[in-house]
C-alpha positions as CSV (number, residue, x, y, z in Angstrom):
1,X,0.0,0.0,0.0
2,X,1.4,3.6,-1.1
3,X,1.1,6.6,1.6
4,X,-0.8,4.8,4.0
5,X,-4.3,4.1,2.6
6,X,-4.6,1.0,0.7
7,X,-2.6,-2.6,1.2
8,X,-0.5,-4.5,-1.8
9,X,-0.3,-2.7,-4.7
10,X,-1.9,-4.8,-7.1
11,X,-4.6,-4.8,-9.2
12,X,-8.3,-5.1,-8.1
13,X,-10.8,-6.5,-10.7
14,X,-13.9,-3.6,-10.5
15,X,-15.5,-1.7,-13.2
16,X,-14.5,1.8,-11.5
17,X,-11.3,3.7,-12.8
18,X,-10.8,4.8,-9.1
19,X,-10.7,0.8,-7.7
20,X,-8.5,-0.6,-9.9
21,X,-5.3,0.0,-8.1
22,X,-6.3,0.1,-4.7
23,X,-3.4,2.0,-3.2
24,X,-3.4,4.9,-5.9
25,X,-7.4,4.6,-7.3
26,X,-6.0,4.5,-10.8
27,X,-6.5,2.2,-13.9
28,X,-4.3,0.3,-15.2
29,X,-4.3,2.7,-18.4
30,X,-3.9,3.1,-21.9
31,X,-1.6,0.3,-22.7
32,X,-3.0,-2.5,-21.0
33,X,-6.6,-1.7,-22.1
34,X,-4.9,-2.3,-25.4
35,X,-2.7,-4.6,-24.5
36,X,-2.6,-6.8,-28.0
37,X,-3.0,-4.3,-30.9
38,X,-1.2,-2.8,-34.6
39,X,0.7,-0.2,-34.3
40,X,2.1,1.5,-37.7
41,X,4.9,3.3,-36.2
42,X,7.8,1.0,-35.2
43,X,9.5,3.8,-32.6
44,X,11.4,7.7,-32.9
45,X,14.9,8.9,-32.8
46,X,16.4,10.0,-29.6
47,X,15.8,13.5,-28.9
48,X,18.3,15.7,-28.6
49,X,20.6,16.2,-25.6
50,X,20.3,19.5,-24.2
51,X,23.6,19.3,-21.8
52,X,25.5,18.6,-24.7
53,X,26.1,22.1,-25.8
54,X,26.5,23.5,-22.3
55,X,29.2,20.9,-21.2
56,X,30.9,22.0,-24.4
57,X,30.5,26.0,-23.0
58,X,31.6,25.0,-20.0
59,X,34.7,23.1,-21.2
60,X,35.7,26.0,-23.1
61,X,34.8,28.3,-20.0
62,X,37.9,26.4,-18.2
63,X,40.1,26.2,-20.6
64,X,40.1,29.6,-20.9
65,X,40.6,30.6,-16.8
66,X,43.9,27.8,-17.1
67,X,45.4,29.9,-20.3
68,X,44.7,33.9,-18.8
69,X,46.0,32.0,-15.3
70,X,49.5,30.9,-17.3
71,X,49.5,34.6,-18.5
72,X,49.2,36.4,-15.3
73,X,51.6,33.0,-13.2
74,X,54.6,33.7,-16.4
75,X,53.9,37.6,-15.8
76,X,54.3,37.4,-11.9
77,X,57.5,35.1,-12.7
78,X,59.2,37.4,-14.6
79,X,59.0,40.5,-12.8
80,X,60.0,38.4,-9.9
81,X,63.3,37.8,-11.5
82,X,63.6,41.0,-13.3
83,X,63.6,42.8,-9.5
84,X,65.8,40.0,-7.9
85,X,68.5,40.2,-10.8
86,X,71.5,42.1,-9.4
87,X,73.8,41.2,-12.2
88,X,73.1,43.6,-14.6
89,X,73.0,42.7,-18.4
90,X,75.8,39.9,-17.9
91,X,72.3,38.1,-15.7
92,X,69.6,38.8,-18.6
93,X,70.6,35.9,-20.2
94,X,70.4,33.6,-17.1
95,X,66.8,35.1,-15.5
96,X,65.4,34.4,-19.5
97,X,66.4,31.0,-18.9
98,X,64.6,30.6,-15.7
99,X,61.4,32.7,-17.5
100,X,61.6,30.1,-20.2
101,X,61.7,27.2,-18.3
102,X,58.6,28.4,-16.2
103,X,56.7,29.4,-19.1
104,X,57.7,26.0,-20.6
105,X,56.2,24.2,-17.5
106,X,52.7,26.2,-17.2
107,X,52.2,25.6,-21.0
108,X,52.5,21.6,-20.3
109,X,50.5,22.6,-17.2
110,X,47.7,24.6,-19.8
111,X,48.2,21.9,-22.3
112,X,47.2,18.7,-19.8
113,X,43.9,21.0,-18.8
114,X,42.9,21.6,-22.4
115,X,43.2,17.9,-23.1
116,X,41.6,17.0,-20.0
117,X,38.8,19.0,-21.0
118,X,38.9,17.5,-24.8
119,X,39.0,14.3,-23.2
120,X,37.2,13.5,-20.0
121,X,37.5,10.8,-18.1
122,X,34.3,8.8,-17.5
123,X,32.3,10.0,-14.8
124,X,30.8,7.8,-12.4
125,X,27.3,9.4,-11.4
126,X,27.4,10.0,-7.5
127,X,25.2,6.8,-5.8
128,X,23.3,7.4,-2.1
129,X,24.1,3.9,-0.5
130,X,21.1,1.9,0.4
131,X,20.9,-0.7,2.7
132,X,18.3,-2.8,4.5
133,X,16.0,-1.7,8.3
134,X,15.1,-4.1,10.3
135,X,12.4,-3.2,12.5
136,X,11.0,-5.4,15.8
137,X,7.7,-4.1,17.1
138,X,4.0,-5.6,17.6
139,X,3.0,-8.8,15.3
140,X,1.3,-7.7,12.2
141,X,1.8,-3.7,12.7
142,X,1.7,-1.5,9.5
143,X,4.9,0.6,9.4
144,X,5.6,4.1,7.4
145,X,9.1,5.3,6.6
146,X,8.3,8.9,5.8
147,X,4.4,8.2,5.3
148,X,5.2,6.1,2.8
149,X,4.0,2.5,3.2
150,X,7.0,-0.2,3.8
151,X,5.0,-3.6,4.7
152,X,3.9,-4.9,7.7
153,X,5.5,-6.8,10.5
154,X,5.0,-10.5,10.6
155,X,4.0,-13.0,13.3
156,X,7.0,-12.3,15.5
157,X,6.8,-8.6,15.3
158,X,9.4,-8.3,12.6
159,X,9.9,-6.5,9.0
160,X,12.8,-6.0,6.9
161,X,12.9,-3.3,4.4
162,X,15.1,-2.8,1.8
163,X,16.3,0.1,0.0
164,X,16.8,2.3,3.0
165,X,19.3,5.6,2.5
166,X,21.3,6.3,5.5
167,X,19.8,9.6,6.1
168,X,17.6,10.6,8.7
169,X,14.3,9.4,8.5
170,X,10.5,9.5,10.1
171,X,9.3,5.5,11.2
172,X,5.3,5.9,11.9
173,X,4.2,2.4,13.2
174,X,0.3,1.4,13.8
175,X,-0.6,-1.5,15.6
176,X,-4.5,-2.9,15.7
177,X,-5.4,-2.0,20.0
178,X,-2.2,0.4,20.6
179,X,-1.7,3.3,20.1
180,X,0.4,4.7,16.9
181,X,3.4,6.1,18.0
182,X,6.1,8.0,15.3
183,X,9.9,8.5,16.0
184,X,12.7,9.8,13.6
185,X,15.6,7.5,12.9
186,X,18.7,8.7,13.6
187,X,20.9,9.0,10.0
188,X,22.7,5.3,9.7
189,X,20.2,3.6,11.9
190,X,20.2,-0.3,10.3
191,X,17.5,-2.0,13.3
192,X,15.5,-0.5,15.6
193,X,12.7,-2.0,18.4
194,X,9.4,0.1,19.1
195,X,7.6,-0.5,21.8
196,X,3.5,0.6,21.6
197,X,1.4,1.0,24.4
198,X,-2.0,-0.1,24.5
199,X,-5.0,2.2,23.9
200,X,-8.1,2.2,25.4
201,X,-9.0,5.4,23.3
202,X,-12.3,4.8,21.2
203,X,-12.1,7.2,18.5
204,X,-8.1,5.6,17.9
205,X,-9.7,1.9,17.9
206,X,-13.0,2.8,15.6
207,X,-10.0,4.7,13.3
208,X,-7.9,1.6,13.2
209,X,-11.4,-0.4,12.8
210,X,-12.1,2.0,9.8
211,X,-8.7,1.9,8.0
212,X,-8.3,-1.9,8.0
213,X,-11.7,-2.1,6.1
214,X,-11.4,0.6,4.0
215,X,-8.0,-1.5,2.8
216,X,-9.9,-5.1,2.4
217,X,-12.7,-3.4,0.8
218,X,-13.5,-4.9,-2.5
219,X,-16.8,-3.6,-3.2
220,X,-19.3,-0.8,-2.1
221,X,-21.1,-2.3,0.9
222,X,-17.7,-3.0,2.2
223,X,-17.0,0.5,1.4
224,X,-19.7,1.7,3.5
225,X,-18.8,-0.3,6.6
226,X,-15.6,1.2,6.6
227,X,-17.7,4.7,6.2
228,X,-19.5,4.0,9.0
229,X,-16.4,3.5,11.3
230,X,-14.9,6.8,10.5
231,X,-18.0,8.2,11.1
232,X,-18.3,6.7,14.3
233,X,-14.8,8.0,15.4
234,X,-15.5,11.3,14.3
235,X,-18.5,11.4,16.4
236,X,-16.1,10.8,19.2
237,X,-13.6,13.0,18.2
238,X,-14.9,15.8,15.7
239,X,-11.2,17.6,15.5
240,X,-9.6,14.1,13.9
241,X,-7.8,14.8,10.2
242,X,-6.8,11.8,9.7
243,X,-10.2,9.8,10.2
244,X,-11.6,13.0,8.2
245,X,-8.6,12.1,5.4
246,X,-9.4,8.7,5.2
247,X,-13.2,9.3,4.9
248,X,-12.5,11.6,2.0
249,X,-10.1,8.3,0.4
250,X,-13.5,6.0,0.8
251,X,-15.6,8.4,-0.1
252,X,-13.3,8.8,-4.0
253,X,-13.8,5.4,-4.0
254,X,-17.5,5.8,-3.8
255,X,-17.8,8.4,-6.4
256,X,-19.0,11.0,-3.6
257,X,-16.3,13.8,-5.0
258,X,-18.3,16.8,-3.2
259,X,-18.5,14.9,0.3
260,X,-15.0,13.8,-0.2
261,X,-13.9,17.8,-0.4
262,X,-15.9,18.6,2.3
263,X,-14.1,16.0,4.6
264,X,-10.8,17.6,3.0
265,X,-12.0,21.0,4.7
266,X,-12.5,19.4,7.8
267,X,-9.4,18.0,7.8
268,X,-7.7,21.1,7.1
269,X,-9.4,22.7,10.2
270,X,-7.7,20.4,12.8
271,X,-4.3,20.6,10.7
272,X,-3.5,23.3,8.4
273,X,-0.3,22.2,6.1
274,X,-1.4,18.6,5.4
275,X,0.3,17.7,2.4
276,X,-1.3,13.9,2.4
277,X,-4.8,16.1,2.7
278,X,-3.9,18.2,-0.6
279,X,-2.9,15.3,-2.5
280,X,-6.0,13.8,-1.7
281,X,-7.8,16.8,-2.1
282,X,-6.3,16.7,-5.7
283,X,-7.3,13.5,-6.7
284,X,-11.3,14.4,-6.1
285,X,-10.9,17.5,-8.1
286,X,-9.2,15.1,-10.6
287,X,-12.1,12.6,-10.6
288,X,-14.8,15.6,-10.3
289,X,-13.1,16.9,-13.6
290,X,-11.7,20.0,-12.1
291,X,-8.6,19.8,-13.9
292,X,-6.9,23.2,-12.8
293,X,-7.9,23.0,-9.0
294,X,-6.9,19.6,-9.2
295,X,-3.1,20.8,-10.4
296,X,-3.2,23.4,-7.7
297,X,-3.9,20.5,-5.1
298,X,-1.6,18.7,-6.1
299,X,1.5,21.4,-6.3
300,X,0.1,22.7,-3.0
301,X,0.8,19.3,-1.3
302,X,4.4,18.9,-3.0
303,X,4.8,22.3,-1.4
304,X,3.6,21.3,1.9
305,X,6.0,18.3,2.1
306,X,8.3,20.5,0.9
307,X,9.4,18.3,-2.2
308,X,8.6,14.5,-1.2
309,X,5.2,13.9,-1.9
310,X,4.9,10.8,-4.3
311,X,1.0,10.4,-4.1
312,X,1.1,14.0,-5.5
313,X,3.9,13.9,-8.1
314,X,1.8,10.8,-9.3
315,X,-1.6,12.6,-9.2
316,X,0.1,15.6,-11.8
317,X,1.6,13.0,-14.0
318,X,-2.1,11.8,-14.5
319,X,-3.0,14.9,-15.1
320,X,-0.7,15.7,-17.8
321,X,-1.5,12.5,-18.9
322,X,-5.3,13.5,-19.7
323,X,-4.2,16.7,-21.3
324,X,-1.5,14.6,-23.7
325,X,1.6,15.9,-21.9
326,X,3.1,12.8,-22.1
327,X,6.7,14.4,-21.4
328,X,6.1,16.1,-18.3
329,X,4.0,13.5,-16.8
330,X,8.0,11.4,-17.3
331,X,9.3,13.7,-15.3
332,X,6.2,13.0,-12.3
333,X,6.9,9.5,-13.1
334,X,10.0,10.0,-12.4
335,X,10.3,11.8,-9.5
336,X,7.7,9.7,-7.7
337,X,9.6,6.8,-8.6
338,X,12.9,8.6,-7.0
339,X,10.7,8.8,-3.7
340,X,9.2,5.2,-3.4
341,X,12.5,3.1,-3.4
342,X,10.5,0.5,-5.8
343,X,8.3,0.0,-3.1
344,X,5.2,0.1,-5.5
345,X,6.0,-1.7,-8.7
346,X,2.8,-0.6,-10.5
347,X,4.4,3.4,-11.1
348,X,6.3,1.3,-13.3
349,X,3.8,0.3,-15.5
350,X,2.1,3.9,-15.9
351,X,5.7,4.5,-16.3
352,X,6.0,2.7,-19.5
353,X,2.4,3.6,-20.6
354,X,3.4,7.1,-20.9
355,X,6.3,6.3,-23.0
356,X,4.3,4.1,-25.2
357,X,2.0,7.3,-26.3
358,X,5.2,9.3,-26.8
359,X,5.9,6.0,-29.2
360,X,9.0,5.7,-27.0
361,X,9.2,1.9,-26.8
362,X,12.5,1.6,-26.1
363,X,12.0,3.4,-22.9
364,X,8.8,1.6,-22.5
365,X,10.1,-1.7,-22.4
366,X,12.5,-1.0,-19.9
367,X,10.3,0.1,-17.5
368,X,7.7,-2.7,-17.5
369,X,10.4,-5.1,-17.6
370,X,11.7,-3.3,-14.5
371,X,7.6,-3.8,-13.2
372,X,7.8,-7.3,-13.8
373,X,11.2,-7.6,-11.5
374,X,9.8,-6.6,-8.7
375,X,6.6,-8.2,-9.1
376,X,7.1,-11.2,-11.7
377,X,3.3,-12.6,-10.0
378,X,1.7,-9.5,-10.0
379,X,-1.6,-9.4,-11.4
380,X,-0.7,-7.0,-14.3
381,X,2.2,-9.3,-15.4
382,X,0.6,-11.4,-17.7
383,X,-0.9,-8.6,-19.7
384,X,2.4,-6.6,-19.6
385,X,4.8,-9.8,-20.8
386,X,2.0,-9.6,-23.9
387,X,2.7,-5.8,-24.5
388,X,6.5,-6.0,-24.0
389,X,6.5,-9.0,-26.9
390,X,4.5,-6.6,-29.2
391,X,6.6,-4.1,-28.5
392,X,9.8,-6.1,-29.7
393,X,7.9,-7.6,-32.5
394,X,7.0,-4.1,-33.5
395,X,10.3,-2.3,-33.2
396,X,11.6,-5.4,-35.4
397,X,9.2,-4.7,-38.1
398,X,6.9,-7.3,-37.6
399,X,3.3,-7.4,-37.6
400,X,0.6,-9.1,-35.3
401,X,-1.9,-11.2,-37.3
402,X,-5.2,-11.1,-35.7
């Protein structure tokens, strides 16, 4: 499950577009609705590299700074000999000498610069280290590294998760009957043991109650139990944004845009900045058809979490999607993908999607082969081993016969 409301990642089979990934509410998309069809264009050239032309500045740039710092080094040089000479003109010939042979050095200096700069040496691009967490904490506990979703915990109160950078991080942790607790990981951290206490709060257990069914929830009466417990918790506790958050996730899922907005307020009331809230908040204006407040939703909660918000970088690239911007949603690809650590394999298939309507197939195959990877029994793996055969079939010239 991505951000916290919705378990697994995979597919779910229901006629709604907002069901059909249960941890983003998006379908699987154009290319596996047409999973097995002719295409007429086999691919495009590679676009153009825009650093190209301002590495090439740049390398003149230096070159330039090492030939005016020979000038002014040989300069400096030969005044310095020209004031130290007490031999008069039978020493001219001697400090020339000493001017040439310094001039003679800086110009092999200038000359192993220039071809440095003709001739770089391959560049290894900088690589944060990763590494695995273990955590120990209740049996079967739901755990967040920087809201995002990691797994859960199994029988012995244990989860390893890979990927981890060695920064600082935030571990949220929410155990069915405790209380959730949150505590920041110090930069490095490879284990760590959480403790919860037990809660005897009713609005936290009818919460808990409420998010577990809104997860399992596979059709619209189960839907409406899992309304009814966030109800019930907020009659409890009125001032509770993230029972009025998750309300407003059940209630996209129900096709109730307006009522999930109004929850959205609500949420808002109790807690100002809430970038999960405004991502959220963007998807209903998405669904509702609001297509600019949904963009401003969206940017507002990437401003909020000042930069890592992947439910909202993924929210604008479907966006851009539905207005044919199939180049900037990349990019939100992208960056999402930068955020998760792979932890949701399906980005990778509306990854590849997107390059398929730029007719970038290349590109297109590599990212559902990099879908099927990490989830080689997914439920979108058969249909995405079809398209990745077309693909190759296609880009060698060959058409499918019917």
């Amino acid at each position: 499950m991505l951000f916290g409301f919705a378990a697994g990642g995979e597919a779910v089979a229901t006629p709604r577009r907002t069901k059909s990934f249960r941890f983003l509410g998006y379908a699987p998309g154009w290319a596996l609705a047409q999973s097995i069809r002719k295409r007429s264009d086999g691919g495009t050239a590679p676009e153009d590299d825009p650093m190209v032309s301002a590495g090439h500045s740049h390398r003149r740039t230096a070159s330039g700074e090492a030939e005016a710092n020979v000038a002014i080094t040989f300069e400096t040089e030969l005044r310095t000999l020209k004031t130290d000479n007490r031999g008069g003109a039978s020493a001219s010939p001697f400090y020339l000498a000493i001017a040439g042979f310094v001039l003679a050095s800086l110009c092999g200096s200038l000359f192993e610069v220039n071809a440095q700069q003709r001739n770089p040496a391959r560049r290894v691009a900088a690589v944060t280290p990763v590494s695995s967490l273990t955590i120990t904490t209740e049996p079967n506990a739901i755990v967040w590294i920087d809201e995002i979703r990691r797994g859960q915990t199994d029988a012995a109160g244990k989860l390893e998760i890979k990927k981890v950078s060695p920064a600082g991080h935030t571990l949220r942790v929410r155990a069915t009957g405790f209380k959730e607790t949150s505590t920041r990981l110090l930069p490095g951290k490879r284990s760590v043991s959480l403790k919860l206490l037990p809660t005897s709060d009713q609005a936290e257990l009818l919460f808990q109650q409420a998010e577990a069914a809104r997860e399992q929830a596979k059709d619209d009466p189960s839907r409406r139990k899992a309304e009814d417990f966030y109800n019930e918790a907020l009659k409890i506790r009125p001032s509770f944004p993230a029972a009025h958050v998750g309300l407003a996730r059940i209630l996209l899922d129900l096709n109730e845009y307006q009522k999930g907005l109004g929850e959205i307020d609500a949420a808002r009331r109790g807690r100002p900045v809430y970038a999960e809230a405004s991502a959220v908040e963007g998807r209903l204006n998405r669904e509702a058809a609001f297509i600019e407040a949904a963009i401003n939703s969206f940017r507002r909660s990437i401003r909020e979490a000042k930069g890592f918000q992947p439910e909202a970088h993924v929210g604008l690239a479907r966006v851009f999607e539905d207005r044919g911007q199939y180049a900037e949603a990349v990019v939100e690809y992208r960056k999402a993908l930068d955020q998760l650590s792979d932890s949701e394999p399906v980005i990778y298939q509306l990854l590849g999607a997107a390059y398929e309507k730029q007719q970038n197939y290349k590109d297109a195959v590599a990212a559902y082969e990099t879908y099927l990877q990490l989830a080689p029994n997914g439920s979108l793996a058969p249909a995405i081993r079809s398209i990745i055969d077309q693909l190759r079939r296609d880009a060698a010239g060959q058409e499918i016969i019917p």
